[in-house]
C-alpha positions in Angstrom: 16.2 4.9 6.9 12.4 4.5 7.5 11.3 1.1 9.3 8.1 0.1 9.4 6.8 -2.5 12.5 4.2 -5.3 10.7 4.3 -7.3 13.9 0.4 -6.1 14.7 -0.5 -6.4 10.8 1.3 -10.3 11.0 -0.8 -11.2 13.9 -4.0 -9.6 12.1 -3.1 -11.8 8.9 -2.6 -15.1 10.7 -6.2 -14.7 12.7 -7.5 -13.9 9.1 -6.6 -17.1 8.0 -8.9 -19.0 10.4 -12.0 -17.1 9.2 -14.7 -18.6 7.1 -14.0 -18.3 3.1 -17.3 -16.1 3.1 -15.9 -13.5 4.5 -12.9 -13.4 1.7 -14.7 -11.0 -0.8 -15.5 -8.2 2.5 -11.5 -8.7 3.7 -10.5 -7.9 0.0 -12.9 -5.1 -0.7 -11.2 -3.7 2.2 -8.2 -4.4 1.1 -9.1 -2.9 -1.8 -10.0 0.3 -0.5 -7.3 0.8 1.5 -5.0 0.1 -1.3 -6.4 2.9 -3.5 -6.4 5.7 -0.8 -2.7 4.5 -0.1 -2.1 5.2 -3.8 -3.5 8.0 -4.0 -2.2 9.9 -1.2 1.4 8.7 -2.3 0.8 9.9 -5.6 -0.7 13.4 -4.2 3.0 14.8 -3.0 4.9 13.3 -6.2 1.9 15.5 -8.3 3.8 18.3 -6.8 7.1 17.6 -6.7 9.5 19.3 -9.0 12.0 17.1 -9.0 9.6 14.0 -10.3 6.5 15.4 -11.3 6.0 12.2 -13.8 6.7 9.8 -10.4 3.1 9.8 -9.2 1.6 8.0 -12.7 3.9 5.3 -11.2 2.7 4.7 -8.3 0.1 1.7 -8.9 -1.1 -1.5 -6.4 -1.1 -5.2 -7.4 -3.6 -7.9 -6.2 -2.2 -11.3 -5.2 -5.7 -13.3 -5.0 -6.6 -16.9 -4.1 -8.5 -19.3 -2.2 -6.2 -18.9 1.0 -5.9 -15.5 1.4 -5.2 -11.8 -0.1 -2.3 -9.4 -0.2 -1.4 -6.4 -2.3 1.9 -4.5 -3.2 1.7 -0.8 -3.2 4.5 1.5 -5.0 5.8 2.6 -7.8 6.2 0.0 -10.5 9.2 -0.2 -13.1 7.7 -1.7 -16.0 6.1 0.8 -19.1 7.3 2.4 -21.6 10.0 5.0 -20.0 8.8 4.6 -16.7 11.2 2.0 -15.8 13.8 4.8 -14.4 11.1 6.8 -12.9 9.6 4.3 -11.0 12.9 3.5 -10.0 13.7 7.0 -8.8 10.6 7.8 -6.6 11.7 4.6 -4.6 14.9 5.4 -4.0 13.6 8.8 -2.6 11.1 6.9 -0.5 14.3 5.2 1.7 16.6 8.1 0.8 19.8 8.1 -0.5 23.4 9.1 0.6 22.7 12.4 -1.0 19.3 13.2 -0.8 16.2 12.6 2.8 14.0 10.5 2.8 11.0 11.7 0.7 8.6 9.2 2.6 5.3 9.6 1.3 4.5 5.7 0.7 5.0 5.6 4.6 3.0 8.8 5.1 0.0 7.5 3.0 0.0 4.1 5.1 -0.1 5.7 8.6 -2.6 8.1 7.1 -5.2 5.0 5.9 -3.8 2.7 9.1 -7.4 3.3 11.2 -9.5 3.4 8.2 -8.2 -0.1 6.9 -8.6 -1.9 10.8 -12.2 -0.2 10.5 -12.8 -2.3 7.4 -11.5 -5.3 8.4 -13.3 -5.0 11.7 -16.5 -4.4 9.3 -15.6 -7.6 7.5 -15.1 -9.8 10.8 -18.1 -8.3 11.9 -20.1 -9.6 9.1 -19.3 -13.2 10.3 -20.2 -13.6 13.6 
């Protein structure tokens, strides 16, 4: 099973909160950006795979937006008209099952944007001080 450690991203997300509400917009255009690589290089592998070649149309991010702060959910989504099952598949191949590896391209596309997204947000404290 793949783990992920969030402990540094936590820490990031709780300094965030002090920061000024100016700097809201540049934290979620990074965000943002980050969030659409991280699709895209998900969706990149599943393009090619024979097993789900229709997996990578759902692969998709979701904003959650407001005063306090910004998050966003990356993977595939299970809503659509016969996508439901699909969506459902390429995220069971993403942990593995007991008869099939761990595909792991959500957590491939992460590491792969990791440095570019701390680059933004660094750009985006930057912009208050």
């Amino acid at each position: 099973m793949t783990t992920f450690d969030f402990s540094e991203l936590s820490k990031l997300a709780a300094d965030l909160g002090e920061v000024p509400a100016k700097t809201h917009a540049n934290v979620r255009k990074a965000l943002e950006v980050t969030a659409r690589h991280v699709k895209d290089d998900w969706r990149k592998p599943l393009q090619q795979s024979e097993m789900i070649p229709r997996g990578a149309s759902t692969v998709s991010y979701e904003f959650t937006d407001n005063p306090e702060g910004v998050a966003v959910e990356i993977g595939p989504t299970y809503r659509g008209k016969g996508s439901h099952w699909v969506g459902g598949l390429v995220g069971y191949l993403e942990y593995g099952t007991p008869s099939a590896s761990p595909t792991g391209y959500g957590h491939a596309a992460l590491q792969k944007n990791e440095a570019d997204f701390i680059k933004g947000l660094e750009i985006a404290a930057g912009d208050i001080l």
